[in-house]
N, CA, C and O atoms as a GROMACS GRO file, in nm:
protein
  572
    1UNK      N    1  12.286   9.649   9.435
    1UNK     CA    2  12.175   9.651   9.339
    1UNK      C    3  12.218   9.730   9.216
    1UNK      O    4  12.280   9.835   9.233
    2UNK      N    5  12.187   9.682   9.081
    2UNK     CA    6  12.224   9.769   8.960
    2UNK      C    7  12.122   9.728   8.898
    2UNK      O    8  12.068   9.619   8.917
    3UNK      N    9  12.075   9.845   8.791
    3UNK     CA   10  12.014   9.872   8.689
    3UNK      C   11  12.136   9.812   8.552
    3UNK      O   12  12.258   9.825   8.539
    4UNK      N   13  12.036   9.751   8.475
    4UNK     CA   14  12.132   9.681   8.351
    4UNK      C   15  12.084   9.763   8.243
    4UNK      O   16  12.162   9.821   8.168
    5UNK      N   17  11.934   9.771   8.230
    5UNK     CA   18  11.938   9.818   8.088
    5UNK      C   19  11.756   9.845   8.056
    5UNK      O   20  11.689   9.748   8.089
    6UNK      N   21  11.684   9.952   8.004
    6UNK     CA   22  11.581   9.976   8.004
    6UNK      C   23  11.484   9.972   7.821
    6UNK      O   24  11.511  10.052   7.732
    7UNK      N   25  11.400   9.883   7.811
    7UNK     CA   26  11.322   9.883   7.671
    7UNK      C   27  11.198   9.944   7.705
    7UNK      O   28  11.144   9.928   7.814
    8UNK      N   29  11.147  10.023   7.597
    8UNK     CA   30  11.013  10.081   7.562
    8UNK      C   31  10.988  10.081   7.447
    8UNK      O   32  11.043  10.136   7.352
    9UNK      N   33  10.856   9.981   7.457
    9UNK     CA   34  10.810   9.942   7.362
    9UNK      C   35  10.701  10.028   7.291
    9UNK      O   36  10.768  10.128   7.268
   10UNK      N   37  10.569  10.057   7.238
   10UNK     CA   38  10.479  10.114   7.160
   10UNK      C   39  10.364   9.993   7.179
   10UNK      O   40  10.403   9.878   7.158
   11UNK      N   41  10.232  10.013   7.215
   11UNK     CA   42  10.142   9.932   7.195
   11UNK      C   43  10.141   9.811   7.081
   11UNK      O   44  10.107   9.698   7.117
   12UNK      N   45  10.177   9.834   6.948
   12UNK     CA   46  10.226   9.742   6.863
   12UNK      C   47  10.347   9.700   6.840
   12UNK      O   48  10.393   9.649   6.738
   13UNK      N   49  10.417   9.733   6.978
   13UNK     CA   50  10.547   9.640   6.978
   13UNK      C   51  10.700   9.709   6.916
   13UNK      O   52  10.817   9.672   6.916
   14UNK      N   53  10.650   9.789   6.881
   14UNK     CA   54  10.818   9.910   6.836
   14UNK      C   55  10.854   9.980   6.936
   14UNK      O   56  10.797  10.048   7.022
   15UNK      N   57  11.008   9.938   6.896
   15UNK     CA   58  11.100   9.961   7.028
   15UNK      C   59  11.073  10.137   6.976
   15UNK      O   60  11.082  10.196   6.868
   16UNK      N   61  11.040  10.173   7.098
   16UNK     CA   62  11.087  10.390   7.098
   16UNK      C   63  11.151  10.394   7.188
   16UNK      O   64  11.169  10.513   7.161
   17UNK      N   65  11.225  10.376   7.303
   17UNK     CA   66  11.349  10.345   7.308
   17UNK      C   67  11.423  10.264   7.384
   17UNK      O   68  11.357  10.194   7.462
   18UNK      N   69  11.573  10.247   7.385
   18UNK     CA   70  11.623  10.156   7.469
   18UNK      C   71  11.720  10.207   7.520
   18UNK      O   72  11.787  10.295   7.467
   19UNK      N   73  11.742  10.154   7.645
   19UNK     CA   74  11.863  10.286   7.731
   19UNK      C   75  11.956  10.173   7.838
   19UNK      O   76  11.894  10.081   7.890
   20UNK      N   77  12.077  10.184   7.859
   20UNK     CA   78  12.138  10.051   7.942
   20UNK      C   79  12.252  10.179   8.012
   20UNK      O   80  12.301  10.282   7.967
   21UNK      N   81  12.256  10.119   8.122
   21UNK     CA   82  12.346  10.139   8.224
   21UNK      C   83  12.471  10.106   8.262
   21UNK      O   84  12.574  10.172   8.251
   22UNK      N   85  12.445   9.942   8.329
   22UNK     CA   86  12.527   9.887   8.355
   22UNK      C   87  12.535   9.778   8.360
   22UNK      O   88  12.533   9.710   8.463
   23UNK      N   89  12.546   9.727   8.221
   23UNK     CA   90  12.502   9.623   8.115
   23UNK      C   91  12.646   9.565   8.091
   23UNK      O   92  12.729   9.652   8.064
   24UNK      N   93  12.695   9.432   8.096
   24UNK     CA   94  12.808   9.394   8.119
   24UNK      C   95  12.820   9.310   7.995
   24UNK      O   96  12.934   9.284   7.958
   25UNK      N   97  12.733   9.270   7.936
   25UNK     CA   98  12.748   9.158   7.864
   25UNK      C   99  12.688   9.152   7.731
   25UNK      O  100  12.577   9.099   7.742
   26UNK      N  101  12.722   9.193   7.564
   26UNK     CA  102  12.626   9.218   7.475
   26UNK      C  103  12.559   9.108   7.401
   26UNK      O  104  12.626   9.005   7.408
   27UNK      N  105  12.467   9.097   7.344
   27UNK     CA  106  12.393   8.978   7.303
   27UNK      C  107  12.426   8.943   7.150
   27UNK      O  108  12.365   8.862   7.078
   28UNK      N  109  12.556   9.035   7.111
   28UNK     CA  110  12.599   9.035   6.983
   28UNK      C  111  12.490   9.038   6.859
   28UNK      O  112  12.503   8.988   6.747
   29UNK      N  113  12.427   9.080   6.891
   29UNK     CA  114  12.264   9.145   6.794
   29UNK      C  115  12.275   9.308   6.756
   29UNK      O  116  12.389   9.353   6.765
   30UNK      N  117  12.185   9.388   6.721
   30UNK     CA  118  12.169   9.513   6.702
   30UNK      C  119  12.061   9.563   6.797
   30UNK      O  120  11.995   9.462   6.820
   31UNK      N  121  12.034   9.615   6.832
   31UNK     CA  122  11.957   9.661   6.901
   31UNK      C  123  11.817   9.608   6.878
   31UNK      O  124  11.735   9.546   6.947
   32UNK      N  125  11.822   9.681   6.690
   32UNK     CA  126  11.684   9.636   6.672
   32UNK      C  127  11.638   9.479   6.659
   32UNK      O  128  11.519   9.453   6.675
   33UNK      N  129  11.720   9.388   6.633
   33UNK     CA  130  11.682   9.250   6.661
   33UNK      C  131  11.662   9.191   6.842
   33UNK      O  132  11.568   9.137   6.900
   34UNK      N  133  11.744   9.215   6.867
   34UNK     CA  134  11.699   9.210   7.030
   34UNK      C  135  11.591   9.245   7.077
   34UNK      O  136  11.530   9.156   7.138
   35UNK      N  137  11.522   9.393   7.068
   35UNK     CA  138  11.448   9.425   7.054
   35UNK      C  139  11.285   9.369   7.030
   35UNK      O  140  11.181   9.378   7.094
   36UNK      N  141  11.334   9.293   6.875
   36UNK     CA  142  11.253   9.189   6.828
   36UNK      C  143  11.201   9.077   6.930
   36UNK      O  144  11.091   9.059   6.983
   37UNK      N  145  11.312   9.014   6.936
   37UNK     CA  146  11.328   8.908   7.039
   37UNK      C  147  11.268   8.904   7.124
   37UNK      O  148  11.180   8.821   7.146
   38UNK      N  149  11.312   9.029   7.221
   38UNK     CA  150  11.246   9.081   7.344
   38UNK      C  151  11.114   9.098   7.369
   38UNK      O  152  11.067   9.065   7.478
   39UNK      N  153  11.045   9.148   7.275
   39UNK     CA  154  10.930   9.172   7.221
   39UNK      C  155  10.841   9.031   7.206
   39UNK      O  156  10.731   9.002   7.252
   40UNK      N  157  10.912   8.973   7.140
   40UNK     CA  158  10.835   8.832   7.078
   40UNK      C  159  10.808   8.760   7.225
   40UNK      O  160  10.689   8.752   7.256
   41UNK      N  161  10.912   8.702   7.326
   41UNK     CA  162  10.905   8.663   7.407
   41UNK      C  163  10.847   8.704   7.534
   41UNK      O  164  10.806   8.626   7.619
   42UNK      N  165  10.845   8.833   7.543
   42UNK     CA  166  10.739   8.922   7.609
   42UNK      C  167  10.569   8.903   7.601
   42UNK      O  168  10.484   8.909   7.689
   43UNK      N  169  10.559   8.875   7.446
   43UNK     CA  170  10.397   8.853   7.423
   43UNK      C  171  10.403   8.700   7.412
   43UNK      O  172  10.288   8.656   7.419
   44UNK      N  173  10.480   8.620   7.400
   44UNK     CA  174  10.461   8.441   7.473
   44UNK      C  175  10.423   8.488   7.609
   44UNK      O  176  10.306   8.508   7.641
   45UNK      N  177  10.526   8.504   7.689
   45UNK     CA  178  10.481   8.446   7.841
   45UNK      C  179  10.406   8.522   7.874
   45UNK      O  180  10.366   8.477   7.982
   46UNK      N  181  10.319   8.677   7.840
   46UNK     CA  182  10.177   8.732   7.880
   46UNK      C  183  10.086   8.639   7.852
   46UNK      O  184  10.007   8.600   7.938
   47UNK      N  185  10.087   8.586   7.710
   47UNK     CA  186   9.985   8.478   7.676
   47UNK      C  187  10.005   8.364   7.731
   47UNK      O  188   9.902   8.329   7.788
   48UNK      N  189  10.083   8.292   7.742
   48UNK     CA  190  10.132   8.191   7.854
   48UNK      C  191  10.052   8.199   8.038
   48UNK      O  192   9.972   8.130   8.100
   49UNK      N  193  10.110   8.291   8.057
   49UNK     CA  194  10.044   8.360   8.203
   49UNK      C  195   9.918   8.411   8.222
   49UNK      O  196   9.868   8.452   8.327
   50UNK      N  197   9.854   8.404   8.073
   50UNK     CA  198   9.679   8.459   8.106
   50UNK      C  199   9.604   8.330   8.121
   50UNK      O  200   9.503   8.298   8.184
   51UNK      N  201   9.683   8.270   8.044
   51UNK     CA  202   9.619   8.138   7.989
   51UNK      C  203   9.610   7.994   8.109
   51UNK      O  204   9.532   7.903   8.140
   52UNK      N  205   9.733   8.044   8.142
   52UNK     CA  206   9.799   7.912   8.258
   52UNK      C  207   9.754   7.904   8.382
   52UNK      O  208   9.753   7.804   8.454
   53UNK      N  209   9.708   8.037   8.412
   53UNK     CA  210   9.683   8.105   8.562
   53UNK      C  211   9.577   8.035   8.661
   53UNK      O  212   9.458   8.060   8.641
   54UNK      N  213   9.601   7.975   8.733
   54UNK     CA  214   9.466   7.919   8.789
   54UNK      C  215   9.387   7.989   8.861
   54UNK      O  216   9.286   7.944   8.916
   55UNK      N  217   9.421   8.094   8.866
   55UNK     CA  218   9.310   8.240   8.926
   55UNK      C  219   9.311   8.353   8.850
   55UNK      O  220   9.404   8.356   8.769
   56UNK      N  221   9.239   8.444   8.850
   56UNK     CA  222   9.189   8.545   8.810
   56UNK      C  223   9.314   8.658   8.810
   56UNK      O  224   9.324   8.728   8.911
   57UNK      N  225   9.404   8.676   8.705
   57UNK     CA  226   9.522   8.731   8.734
   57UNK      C  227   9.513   8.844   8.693
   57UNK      O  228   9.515   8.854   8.571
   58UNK      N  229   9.500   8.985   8.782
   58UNK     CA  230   9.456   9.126   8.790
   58UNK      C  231   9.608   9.171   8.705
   58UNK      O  232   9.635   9.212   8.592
   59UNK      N  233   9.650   9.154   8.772
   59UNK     CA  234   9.817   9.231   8.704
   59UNK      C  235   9.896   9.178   8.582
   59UNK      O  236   9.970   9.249   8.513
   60UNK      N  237   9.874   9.051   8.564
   60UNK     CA  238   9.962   8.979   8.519
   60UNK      C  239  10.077   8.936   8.473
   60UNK      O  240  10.146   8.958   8.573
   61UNK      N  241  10.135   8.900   8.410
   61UNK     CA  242  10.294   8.923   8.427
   61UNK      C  243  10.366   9.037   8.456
   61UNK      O  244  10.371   9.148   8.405
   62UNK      N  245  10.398   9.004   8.513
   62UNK     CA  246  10.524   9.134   8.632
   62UNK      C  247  10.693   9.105   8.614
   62UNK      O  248  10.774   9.196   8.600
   63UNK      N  249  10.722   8.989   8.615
   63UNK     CA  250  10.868   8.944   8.618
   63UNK      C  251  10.872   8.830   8.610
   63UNK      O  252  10.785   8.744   8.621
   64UNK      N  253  11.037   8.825   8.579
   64UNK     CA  254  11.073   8.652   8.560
   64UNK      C  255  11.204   8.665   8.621
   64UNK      O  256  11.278   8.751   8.574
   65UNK      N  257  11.253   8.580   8.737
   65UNK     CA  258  11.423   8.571   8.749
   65UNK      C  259  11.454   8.435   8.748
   65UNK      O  260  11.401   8.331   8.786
   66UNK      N  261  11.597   8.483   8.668
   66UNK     CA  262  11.667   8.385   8.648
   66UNK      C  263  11.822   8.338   8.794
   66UNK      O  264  11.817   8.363   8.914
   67UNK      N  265  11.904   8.287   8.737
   67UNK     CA  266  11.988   8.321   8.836
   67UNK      C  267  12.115   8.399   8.852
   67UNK      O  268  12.220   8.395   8.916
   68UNK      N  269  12.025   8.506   8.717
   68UNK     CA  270  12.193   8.630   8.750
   68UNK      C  271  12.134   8.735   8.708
   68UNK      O  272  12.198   8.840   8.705
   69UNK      N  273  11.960   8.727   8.655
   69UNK     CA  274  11.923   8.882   8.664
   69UNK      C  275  11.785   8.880   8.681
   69UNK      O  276  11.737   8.768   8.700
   70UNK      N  277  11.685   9.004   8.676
   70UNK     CA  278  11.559   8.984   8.714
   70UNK      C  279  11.511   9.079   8.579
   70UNK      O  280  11.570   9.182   8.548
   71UNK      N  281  11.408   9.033   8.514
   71UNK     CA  282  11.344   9.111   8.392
   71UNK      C  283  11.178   9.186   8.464
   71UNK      O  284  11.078   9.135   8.515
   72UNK      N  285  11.198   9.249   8.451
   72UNK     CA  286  11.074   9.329   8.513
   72UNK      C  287  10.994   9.395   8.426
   72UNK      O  288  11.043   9.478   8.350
   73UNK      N  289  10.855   9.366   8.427
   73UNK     CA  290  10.805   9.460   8.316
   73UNK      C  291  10.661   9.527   8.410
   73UNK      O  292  10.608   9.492   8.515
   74UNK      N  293  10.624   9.669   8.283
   74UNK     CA  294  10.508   9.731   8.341
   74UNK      C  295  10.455   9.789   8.240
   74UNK      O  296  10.524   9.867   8.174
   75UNK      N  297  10.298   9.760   8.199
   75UNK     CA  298  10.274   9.810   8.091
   75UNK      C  299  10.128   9.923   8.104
   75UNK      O  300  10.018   9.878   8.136
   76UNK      N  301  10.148  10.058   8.075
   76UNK     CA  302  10.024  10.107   8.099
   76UNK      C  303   9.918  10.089   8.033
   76UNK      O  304   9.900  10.001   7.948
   77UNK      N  305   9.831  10.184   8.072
   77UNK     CA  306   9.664  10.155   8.025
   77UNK      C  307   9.657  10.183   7.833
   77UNK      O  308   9.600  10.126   7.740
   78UNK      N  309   9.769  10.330   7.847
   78UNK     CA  310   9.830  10.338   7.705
   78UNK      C  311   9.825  10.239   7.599
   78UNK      O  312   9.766  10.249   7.491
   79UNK      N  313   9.905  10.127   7.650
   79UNK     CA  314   9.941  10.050   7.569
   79UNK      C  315  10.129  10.012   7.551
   79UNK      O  316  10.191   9.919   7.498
   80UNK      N  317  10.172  10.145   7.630
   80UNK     CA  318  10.336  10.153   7.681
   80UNK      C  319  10.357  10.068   7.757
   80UNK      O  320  10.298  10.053   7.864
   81UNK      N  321  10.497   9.963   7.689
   81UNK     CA  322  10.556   9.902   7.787
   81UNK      C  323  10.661   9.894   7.789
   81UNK      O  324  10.733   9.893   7.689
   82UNK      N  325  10.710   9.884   7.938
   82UNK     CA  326  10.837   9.889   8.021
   82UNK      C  327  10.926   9.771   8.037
   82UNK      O  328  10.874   9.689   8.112
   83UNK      N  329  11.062   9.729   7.986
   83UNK     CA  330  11.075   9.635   8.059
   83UNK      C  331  11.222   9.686   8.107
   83UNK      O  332  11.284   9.781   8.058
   84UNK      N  333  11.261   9.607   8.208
   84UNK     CA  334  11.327   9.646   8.264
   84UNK      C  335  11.465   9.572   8.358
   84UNK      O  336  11.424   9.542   8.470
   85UNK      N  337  11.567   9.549   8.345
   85UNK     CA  338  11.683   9.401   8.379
   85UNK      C  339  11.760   9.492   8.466
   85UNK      O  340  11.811   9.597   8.429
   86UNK      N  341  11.762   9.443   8.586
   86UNK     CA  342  11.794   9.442   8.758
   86UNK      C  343  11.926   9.313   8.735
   86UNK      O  344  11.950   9.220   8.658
   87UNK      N  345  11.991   9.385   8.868
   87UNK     CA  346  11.984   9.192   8.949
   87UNK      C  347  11.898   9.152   9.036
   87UNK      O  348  11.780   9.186   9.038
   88UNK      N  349  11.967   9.062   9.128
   88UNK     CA  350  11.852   8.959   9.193
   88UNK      C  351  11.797   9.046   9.293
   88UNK      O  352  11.677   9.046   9.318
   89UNK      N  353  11.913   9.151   9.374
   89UNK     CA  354  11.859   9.201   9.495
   89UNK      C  355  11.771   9.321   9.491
   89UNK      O  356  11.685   9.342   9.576
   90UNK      N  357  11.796   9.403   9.386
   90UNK     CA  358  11.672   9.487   9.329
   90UNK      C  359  11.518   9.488   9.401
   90UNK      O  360  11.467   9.376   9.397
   91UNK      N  361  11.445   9.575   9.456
   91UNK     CA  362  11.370   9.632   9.535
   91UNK      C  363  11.291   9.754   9.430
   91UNK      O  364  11.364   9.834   9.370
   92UNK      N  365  11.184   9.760   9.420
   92UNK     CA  366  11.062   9.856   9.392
   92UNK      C  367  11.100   9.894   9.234
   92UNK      O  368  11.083  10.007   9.188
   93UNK      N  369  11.146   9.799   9.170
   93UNK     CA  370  11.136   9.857   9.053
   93UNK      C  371  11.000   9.864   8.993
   93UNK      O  372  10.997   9.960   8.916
   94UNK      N  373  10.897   9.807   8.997
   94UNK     CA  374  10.757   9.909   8.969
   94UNK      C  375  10.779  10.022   8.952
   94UNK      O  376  10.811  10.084   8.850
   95UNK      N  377  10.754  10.068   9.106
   95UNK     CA  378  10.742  10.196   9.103
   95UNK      C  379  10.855  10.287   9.061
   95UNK      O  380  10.824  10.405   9.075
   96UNK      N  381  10.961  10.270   9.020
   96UNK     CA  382  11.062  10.301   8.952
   96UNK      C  383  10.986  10.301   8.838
   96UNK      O  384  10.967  10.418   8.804
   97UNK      N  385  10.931  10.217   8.757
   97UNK     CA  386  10.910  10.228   8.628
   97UNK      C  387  10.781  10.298   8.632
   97UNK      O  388  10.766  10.377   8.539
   98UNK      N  389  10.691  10.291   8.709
   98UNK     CA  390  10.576  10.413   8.699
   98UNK      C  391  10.646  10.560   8.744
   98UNK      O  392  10.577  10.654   8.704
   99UNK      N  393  10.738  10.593   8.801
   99UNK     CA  394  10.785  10.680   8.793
   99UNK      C  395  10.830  10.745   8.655
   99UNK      O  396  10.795  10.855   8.612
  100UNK      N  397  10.908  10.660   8.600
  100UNK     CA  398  10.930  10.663   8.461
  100UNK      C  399  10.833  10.740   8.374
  100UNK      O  400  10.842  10.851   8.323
  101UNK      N  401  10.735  10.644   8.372
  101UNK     CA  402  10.632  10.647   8.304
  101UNK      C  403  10.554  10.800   8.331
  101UNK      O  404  10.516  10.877   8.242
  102UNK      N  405  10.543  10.822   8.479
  102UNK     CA  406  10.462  10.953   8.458
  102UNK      C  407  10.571  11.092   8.488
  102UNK      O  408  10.545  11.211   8.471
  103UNK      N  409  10.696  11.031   8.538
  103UNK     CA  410  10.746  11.186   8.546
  103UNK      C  411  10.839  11.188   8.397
  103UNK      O  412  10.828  11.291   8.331
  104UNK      N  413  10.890  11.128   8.366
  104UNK     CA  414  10.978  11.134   8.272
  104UNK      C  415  10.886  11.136   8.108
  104UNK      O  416  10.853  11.246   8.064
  105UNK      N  417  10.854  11.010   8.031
  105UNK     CA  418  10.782  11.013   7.963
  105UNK      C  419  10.636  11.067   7.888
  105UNK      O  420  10.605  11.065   7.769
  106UNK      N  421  10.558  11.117   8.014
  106UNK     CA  422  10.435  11.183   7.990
  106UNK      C  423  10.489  11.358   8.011
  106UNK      O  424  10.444  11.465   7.969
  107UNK      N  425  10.562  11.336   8.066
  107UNK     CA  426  10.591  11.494   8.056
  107UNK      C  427  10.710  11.547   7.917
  107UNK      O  428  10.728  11.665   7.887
  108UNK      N  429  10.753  11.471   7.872
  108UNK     CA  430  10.890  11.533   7.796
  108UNK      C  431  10.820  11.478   7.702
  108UNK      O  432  10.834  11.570   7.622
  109UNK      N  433  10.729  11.372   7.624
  109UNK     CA  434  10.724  11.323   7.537
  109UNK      C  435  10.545  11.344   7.499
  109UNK      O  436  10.499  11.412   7.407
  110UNK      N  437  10.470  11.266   7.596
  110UNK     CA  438  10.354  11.270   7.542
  110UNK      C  439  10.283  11.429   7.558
  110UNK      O  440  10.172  11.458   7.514
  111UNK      N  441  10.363  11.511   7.622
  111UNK     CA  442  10.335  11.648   7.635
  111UNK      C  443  10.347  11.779   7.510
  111UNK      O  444  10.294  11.889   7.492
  112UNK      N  445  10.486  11.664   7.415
  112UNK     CA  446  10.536  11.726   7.381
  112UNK      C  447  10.508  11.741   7.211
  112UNK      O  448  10.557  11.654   7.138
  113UNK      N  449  10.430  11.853   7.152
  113UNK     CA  450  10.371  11.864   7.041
  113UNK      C  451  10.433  11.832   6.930
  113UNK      O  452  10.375  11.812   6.823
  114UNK      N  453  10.564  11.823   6.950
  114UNK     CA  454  10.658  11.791   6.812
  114UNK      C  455  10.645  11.638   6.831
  114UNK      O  456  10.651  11.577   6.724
  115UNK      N  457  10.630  11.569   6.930
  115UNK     CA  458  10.655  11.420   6.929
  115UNK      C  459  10.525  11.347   6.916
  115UNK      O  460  10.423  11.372   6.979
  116UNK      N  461  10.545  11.238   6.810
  116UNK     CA  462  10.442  11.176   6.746
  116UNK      C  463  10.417  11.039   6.797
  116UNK      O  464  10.491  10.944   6.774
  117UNK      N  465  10.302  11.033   6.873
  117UNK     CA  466  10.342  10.870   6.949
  117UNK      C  467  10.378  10.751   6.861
  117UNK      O  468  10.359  10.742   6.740
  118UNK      N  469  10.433  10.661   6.943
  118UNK     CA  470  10.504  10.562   6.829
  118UNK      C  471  10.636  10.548   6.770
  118UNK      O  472  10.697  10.441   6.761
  119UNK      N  473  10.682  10.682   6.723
  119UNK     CA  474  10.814  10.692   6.668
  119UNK      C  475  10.903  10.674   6.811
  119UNK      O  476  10.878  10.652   6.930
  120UNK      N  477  11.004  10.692   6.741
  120UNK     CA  478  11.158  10.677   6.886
  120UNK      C  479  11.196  10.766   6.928
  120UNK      O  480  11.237  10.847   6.845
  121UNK      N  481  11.205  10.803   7.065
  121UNK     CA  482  11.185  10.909   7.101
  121UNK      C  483  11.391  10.950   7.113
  121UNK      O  484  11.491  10.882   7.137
  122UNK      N  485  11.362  11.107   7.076
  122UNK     CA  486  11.518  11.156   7.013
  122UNK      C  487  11.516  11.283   7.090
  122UNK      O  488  11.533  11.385   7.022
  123UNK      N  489  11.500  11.299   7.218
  123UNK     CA  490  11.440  11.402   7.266
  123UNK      C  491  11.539  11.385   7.402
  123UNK      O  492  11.534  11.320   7.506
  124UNK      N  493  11.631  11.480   7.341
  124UNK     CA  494  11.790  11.485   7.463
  124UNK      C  495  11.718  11.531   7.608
  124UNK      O  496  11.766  11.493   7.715
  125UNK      N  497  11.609  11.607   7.604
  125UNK     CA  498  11.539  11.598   7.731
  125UNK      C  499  11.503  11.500   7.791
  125UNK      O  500  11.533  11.480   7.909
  126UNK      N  501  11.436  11.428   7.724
  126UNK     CA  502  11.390  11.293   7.747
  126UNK      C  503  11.494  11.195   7.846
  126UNK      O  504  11.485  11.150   7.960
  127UNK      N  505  11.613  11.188   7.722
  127UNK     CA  506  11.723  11.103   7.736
  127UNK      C  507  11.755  11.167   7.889
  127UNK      O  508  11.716  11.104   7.987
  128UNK      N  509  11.829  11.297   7.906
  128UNK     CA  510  11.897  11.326   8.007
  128UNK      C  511  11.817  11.346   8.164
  128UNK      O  512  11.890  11.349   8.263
  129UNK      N  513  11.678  11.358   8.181
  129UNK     CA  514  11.591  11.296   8.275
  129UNK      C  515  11.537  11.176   8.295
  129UNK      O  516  11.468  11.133   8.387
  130UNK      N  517  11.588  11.113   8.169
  130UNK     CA  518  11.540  10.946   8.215
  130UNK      C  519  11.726  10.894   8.317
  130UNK      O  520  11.738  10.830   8.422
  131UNK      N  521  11.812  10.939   8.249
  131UNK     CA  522  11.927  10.900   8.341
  131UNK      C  523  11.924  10.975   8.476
  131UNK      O  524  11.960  10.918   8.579
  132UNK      N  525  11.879  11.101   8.475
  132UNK     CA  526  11.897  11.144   8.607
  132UNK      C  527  11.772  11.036   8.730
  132UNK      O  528  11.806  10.976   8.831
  133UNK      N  529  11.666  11.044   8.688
  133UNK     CA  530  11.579  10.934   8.752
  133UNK      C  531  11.656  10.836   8.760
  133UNK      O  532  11.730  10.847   8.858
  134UNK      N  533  11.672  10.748   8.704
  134UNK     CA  534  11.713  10.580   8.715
  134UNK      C  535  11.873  10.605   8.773
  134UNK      O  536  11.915  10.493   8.800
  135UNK      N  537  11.964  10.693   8.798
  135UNK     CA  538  12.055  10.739   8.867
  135UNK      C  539  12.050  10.745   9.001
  135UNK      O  540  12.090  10.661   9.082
  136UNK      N  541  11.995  10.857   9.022
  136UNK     CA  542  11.871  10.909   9.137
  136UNK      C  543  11.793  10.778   9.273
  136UNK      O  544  11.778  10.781   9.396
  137UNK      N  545  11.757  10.661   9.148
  137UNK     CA  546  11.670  10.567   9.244
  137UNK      C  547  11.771  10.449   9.315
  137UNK      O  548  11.873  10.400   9.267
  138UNK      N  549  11.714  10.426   9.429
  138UNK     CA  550  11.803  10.372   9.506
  138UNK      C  551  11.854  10.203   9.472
  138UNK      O  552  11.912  10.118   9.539
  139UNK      N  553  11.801  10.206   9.338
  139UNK     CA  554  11.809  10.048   9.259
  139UNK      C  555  11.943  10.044   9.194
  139UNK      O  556  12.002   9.946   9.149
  140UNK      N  557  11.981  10.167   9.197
  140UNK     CA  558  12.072  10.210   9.051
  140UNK      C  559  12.211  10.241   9.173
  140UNK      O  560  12.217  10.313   9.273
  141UNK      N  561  12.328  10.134   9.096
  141UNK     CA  562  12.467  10.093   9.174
  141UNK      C  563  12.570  10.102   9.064
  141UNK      O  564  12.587   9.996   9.004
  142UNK      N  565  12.639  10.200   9.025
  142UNK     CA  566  12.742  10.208   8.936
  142UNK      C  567  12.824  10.074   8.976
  142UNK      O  568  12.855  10.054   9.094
  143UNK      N  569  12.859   9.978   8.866
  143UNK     CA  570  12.938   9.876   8.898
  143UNK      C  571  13.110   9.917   8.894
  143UNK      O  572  13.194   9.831   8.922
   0.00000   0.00000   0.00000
């Protein structure tokens, strides 16, 4: 199991930050166009999946796999969202990413009086407890 590469987005869609692991392959873009991309196609298939659903869909989009990786997303009540590229055999990344979300992020960032929600977060604390977590979880396989 490996972790590839982690986006956080901002309720209106700005990347604050992006973090990769063990990411093999680049999309020959910049960050911030990927980003874009990522983003754009993220709010298709939510709207796609609200729309399409033939039941009452509480969670709604969660993931998509393909046949060489798995995109996982989680978005809080905030308005923060997670996404997140596994491979196939990958297990509990949710809760990996709500982990994220409340030990890493709400504590180093939304705690944190100098940091302004929205902007990109530049906060070597931040950075160096988001690797020790996603290190740490049993998803995460140095290739």
């Amino acid at each position: 199991m490996t972790i590839h590469n982690l986006y956080m987005f901002d309720r209106q869609g700005v990347l604050m930050y992006y973090g990769e692991w063990n990411r093999k392959r680049q999309s020959g873009m910049t960050i911030d166009e990927e980003a874009k991309l990522m983003y754009g196609m993220l709010y298709s298939i939510k709207n796609f999946v609200n729309k399409m659903s033939p039941i009452d869909v509480r969670e709604g989009f969660q993931c998509y796999k393909t046949t060489k990786y798995v995109l996982h997303y989680f978005e809080t009540p905030s308005g923060v969202k997670y996404v997140m590229n596994t491979d196939l055999n990958s297990q509990g990344v949710k809760e990996l990413l709500q982990s994220i979300n409340s030990q890493v992020y709400i504590e180093y960032c939304v705690k944190n009086p100098a940091y302004q929600p929205g902007e990109a977060i530049q906060c070597e604390l931040f950075k160096s407890k988001l690797d020790e977590i996603v290190k740490q979880s049993p998803i995460f396989k140095s290739c």
